[in-house]
N, C-alpha and C positions, 0 to 999 in steps of 0.2 A: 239783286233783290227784286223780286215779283210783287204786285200786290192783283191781286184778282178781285172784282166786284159788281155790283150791277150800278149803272147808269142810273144816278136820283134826279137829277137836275141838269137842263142846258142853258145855259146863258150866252146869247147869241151879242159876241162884240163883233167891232171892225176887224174883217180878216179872221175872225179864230172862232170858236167855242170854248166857254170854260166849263166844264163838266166837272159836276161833283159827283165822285165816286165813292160809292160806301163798301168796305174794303170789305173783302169776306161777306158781302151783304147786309154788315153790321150799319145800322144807320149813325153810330155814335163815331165810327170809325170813318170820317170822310176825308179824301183827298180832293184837291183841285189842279185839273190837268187841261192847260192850254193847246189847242187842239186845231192846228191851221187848216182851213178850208181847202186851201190848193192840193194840201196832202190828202185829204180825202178821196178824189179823182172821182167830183160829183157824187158820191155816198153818203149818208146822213146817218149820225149816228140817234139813237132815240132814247127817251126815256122808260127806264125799266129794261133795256141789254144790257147783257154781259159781256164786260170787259177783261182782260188783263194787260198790268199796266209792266213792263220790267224797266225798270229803272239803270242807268249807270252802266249797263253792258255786262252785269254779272251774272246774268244767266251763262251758257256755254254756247249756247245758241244762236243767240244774239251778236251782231257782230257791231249794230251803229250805238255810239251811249244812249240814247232812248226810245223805246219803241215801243207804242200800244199796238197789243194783237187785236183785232176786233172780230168779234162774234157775235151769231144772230141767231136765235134761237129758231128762227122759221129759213133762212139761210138768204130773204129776199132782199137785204139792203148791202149786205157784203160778204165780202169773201171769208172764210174763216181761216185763211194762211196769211191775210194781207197783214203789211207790217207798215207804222208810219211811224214820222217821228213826231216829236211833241216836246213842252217844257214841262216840267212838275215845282209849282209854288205853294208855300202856303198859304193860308188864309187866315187871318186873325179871328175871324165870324165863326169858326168849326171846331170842332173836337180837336184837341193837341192828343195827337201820336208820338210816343215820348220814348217807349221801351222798347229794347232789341226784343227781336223774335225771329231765330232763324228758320223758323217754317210758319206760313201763314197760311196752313190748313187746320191748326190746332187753335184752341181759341184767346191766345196769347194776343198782348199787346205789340202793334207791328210799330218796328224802327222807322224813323222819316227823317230824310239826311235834308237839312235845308241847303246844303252846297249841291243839291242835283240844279243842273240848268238845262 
């Protein structure tokens, strides 16, 4: 499962960022994706990029269970091939994501598995 979106918010904790991502660009539609610093390899992710996030290793592509692709619209804080890994939690504070949707390019409601770790 993929979810694509842009960067609304950084919450800088110990060790990580928790980044909320609003899926499809949709602001109703937010994920929160813990995000370790070490994995970065000194890159900063910002507010207002675009991300994709694939969850669980179901892409074909993807070989580790989680991995945000990161992308930059100006190309100058990261690489656009880099691959990290990451946790995906929910948040009680945000929109519940509740409905399957096996393509999140239509403007369907996107499935959100709370067993991703």
């Amino acid at each position: 499962m993929q979810f694509s979106g842009k960067v609304v918010k950084i919450v800088p904790t110990d060790g990580d960022d928790k980044v909320r991502l609003a899926v499809n660009d949709n602001p109703n539609n937010l994920l929160i994706v813990d995000v370790d610093q070490d994995l970065l390899s000194g890159s900063n992710l910002s507010e207002g990029q675009q991300v994709t996030e694939t969850a669980r290793g179901l892409s074909s592509n993807v070989a580790k269970s989680d991995n945000l692709a990161i992308t930059s619209d100006d190309d100058s804080s990261t690489n656009q091939d880099s691959e990290i890994d990451v946790d995906v939690e929910p948040d009680d504070n945000i929109h519940t994501i509740t409905e399957v949707s096996p393509n999140i390019s239509n403007n369907e409601p996107i499935a959100y598995h709370t067993d991703i770790t």
